[in-house]
MARVEX-211535 format. One record per residue: residue number from 1; residue in one letter; chain; x, y, z of N, C-alpha, C in turn. Coordinates in nm, 2 decimals, padded with zeros to 4 digits. Layout:
BEGIN
[rec NUM "a" "A" [X Y Z] [X Y Z] [X Y Z]]
...
This chain:
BEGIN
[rec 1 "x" "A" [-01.41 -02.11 -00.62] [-01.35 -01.98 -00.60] [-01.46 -01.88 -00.55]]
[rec 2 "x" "A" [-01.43 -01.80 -00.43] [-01.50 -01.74 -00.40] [-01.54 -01.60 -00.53]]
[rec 3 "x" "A" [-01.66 -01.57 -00.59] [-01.64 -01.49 -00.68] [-01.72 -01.34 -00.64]]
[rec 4 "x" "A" [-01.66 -01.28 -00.66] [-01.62 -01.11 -00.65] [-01.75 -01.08 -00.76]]
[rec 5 "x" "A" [-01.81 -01.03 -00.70] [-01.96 -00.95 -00.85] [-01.87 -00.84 -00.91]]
[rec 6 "x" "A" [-01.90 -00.84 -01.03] [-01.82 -00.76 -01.09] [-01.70 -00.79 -01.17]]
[rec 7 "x" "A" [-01.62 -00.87 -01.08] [-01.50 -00.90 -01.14] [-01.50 -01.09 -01.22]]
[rec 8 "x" "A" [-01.41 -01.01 -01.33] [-01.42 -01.16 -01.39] [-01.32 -01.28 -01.37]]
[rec 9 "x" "A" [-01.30 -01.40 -01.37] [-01.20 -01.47 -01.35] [-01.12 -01.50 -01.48]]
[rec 10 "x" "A" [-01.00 -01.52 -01.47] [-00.95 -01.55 -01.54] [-00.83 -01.71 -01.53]]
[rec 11 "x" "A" [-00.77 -01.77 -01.66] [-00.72 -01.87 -01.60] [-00.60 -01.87 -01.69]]
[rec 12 "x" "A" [-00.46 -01.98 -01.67] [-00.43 -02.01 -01.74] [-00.43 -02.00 -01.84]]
[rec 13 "x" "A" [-00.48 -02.06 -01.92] [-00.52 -02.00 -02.07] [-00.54 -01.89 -02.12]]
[rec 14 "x" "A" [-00.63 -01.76 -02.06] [-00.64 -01.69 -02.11] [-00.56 -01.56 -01.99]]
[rec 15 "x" "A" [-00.46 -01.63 -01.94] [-00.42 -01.49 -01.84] [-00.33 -01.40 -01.97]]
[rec 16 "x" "A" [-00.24 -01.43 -02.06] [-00.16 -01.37 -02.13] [-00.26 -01.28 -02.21]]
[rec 17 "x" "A" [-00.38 -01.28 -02.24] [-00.45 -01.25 -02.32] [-00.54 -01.13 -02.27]]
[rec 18 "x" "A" [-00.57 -01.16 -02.15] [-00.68 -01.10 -02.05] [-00.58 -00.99 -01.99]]
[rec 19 "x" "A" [-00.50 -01.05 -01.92] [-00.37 -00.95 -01.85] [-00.30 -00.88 -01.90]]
[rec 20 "x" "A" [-00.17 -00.94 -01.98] [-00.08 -00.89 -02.02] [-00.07 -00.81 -02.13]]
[rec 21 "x" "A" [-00.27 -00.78 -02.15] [-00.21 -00.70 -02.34] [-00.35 -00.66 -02.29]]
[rec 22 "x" "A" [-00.39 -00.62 -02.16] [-00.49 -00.48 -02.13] [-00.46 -00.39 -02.18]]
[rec 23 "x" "A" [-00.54 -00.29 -02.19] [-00.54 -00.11 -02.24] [-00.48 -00.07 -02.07]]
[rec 24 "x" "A" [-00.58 -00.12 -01.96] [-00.61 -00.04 -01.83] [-00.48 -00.16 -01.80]]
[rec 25 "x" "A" [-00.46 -00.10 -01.66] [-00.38 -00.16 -01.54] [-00.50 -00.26 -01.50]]
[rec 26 "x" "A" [-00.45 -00.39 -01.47] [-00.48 -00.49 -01.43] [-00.47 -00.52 -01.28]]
[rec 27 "x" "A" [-00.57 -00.56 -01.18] [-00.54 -00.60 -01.05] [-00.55 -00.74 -01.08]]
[rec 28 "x" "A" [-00.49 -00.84 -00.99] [-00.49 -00.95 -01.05] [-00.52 -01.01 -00.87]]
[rec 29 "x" "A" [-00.64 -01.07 -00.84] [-00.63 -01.16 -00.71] [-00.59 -01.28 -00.72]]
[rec 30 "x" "A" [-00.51 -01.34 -00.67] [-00.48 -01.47 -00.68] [-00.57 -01.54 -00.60]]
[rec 31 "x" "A" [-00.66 -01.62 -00.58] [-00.78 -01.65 -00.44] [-00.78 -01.80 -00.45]]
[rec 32 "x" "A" [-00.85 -01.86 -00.34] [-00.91 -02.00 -00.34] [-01.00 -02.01 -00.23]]
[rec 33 "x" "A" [-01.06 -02.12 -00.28] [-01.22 -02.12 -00.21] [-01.18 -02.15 -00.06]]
[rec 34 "x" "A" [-01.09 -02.19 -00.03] [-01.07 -02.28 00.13] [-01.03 -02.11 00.19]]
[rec 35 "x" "A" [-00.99 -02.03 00.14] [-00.92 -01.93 00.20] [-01.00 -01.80 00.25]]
[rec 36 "x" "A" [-01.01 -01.82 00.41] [-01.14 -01.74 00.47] [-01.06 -01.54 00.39]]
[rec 37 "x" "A" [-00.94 -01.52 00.45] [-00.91 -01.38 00.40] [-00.98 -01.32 00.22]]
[rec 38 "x" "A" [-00.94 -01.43 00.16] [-01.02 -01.44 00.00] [-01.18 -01.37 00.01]]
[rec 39 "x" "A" [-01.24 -01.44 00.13] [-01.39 -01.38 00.10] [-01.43 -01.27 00.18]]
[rec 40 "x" "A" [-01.33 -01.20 00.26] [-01.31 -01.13 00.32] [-01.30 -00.98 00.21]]
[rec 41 "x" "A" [-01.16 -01.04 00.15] [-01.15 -00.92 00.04] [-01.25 -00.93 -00.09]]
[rec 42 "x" "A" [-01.33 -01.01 -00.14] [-01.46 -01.04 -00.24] [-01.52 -00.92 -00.25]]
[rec 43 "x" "A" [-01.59 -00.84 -00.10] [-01.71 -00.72 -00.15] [-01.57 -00.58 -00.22]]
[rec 44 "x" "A" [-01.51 -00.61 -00.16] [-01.39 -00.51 -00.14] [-01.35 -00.48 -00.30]]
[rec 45 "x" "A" [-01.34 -00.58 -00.38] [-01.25 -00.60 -00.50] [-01.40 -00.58 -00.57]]
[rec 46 "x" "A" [-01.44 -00.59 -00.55] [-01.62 -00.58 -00.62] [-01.60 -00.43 -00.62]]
[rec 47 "x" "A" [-01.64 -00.36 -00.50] [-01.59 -00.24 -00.54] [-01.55 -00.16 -00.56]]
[rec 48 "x" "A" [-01.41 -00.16 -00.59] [-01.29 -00.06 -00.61] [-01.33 -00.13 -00.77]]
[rec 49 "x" "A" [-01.38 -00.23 -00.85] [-01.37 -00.29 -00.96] [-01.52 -00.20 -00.99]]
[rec 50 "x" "A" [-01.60 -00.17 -00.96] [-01.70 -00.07 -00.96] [-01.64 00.04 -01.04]]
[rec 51 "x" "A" [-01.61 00.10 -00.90] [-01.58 00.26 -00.85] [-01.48 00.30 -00.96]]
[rec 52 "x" "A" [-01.41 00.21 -00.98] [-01.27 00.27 -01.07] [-01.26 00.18 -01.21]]
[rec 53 "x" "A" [-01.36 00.13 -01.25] [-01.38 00.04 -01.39] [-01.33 00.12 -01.53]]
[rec 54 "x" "A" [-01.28 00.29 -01.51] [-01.24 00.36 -01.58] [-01.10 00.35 -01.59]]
[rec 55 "x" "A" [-01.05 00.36 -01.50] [-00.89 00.37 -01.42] [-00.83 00.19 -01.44]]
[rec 56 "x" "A" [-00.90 00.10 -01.36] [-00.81 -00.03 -01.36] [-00.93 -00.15 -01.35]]
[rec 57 "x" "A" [-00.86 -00.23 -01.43] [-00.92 -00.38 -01.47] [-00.93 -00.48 -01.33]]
[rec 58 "x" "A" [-01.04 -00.53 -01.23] [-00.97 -00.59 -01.19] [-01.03 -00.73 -01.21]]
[rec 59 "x" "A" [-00.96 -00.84 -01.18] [-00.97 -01.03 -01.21] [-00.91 -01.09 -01.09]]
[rec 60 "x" "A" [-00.99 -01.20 -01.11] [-00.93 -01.32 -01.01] [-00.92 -01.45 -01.10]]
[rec 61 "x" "A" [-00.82 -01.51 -01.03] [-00.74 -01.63 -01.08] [-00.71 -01.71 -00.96]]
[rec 62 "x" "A" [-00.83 -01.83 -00.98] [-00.81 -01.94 -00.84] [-00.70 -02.03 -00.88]]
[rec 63 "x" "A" [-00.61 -02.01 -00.75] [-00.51 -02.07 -00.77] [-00.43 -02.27 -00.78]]
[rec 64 "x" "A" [-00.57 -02.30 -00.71] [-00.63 -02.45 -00.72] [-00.63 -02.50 -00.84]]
[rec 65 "x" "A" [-00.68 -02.45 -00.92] [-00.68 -02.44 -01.08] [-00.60 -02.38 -01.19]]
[rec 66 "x" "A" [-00.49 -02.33 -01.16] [-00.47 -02.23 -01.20] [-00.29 -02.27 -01.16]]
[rec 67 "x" "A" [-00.26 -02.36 -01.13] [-00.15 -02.39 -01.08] [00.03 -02.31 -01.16]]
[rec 68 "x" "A" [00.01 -02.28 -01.29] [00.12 -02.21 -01.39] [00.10 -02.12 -01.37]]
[rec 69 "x" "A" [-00.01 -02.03 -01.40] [00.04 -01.85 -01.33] [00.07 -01.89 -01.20]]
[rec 70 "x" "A" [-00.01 -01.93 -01.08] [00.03 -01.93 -00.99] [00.18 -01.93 -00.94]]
[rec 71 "x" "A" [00.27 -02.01 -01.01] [00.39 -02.06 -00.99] [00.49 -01.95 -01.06]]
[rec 72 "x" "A" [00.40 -01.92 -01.14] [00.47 -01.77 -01.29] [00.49 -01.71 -01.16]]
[rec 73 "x" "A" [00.44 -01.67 -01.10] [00.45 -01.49 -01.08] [00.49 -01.55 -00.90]]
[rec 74 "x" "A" [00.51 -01.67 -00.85] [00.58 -01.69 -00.73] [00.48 -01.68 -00.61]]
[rec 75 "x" "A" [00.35 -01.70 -00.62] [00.22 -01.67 -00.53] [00.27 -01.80 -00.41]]
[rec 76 "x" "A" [00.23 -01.79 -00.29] [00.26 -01.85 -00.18] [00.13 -01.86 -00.09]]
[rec 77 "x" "A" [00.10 -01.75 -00.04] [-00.02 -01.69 00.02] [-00.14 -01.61 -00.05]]
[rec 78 "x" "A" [-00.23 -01.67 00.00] [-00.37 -01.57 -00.04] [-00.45 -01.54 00.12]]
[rec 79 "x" "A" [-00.51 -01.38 00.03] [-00.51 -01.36 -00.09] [-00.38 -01.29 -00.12]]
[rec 80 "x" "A" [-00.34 -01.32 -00.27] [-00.21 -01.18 -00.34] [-00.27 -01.11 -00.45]]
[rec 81 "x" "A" [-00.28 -01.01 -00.40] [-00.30 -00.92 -00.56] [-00.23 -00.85 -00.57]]
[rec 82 "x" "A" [-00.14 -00.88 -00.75] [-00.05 -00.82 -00.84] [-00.12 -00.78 -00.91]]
[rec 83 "x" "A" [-00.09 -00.60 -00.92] [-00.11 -00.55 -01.01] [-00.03 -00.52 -01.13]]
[rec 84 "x" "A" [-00.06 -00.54 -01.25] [-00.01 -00.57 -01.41] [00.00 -00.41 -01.49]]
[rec 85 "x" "A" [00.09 -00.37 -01.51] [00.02 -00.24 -01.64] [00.14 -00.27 -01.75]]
[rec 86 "x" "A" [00.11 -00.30 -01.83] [00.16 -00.29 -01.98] [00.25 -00.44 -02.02]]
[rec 87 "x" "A" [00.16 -00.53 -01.92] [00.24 -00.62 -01.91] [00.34 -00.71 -01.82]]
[rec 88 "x" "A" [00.39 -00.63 -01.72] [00.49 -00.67 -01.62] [00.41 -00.62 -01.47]]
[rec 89 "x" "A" [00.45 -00.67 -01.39] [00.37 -00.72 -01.21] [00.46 -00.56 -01.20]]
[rec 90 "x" "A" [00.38 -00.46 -01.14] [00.42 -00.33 -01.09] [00.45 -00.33 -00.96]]
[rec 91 "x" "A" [00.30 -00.41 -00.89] [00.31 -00.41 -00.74] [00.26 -00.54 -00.69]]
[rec 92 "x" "A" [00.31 -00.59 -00.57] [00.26 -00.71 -00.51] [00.22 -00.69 -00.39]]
[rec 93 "x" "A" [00.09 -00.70 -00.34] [00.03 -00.71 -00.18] [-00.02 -00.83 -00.13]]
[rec 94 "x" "A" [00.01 -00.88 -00.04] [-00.05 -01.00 00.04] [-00.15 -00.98 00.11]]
[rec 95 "x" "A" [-00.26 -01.01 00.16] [-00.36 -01.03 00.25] [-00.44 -00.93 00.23]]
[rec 96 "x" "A" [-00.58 -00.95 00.27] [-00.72 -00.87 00.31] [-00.65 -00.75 00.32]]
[rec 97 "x" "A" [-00.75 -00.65 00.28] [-00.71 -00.50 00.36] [-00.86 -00.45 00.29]]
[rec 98 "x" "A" [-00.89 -00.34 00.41] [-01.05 -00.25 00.33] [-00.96 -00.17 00.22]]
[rec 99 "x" "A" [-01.08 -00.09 00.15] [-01.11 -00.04 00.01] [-01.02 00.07 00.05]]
[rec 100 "x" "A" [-01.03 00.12 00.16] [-00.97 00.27 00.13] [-00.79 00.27 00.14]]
[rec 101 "x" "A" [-00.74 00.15 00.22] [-00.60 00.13 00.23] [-00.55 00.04 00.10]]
[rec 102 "x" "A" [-00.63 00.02 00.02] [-00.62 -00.08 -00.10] [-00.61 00.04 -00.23]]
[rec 103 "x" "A" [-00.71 00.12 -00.22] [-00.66 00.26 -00.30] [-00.58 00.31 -00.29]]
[rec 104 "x" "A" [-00.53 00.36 -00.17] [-00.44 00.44 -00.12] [-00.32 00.35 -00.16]]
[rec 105 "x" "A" [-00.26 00.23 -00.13] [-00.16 00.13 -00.23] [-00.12 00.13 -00.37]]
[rec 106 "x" "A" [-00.32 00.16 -00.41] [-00.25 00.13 -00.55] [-00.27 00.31 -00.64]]
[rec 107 "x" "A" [-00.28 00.39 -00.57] [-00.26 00.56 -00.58] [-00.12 00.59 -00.70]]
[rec 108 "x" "A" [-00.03 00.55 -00.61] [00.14 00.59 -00.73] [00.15 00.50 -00.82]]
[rec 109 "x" "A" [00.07 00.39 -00.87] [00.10 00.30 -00.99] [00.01 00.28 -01.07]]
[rec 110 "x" "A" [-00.14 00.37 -01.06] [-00.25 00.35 -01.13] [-00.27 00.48 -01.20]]
């Protein structure tokens, strides 16, 4: 898995734990190593995981590995990042995008 500085991975086992019983809103990437758009979005999620580490949690979950969330929450394409708050998927985005159209997305649900 391509890994994001900053952000931590999560798996299986510990997604119910790590995710679904945060304080913060959770970004959740779904990624895998073969997947060029994945490392594309990497510095991106690094930073908004920076910049906003007050506001929202964010994690990656390779999906290679990871095959039961994967399948939980209906992932097809990477990268997908669902974001989680209080438990339940609020929003779902498919593919790369820069930092500033990635904020501006997740603006009305954070």
């Amino acid at each position: 898995m391509i890994k994001a500085a900053g952000v931590d991975s999560v798996t299986d086992a510990d997604f119910d734990n790590e995710v679904l019983t945060a304080a913060l809103p959770v970004l959740v990437e779904f990624t895998a190593d073969w997947c060029p758009p994945c490392r594309q979005l990497a510095p991106v999620l690094s930073a908004v995981a920076e910049e906003e580490a007050d506001r929202i949690k964010v994690v990656q979950i390779d999906v290679d590995t990871n095959p039961q969330t994967t399948a939980r929450y209906g992932v097809l394409a990477m990268p997908t990042l669902i974001l989680f708050r209080g438990g339940e998927p609020v929003k779902s985005m498919v593919g790369a995008r820069p930092k500033r159209k990635l904020l501006q997305e997740l603006e009305d649900v954070v």
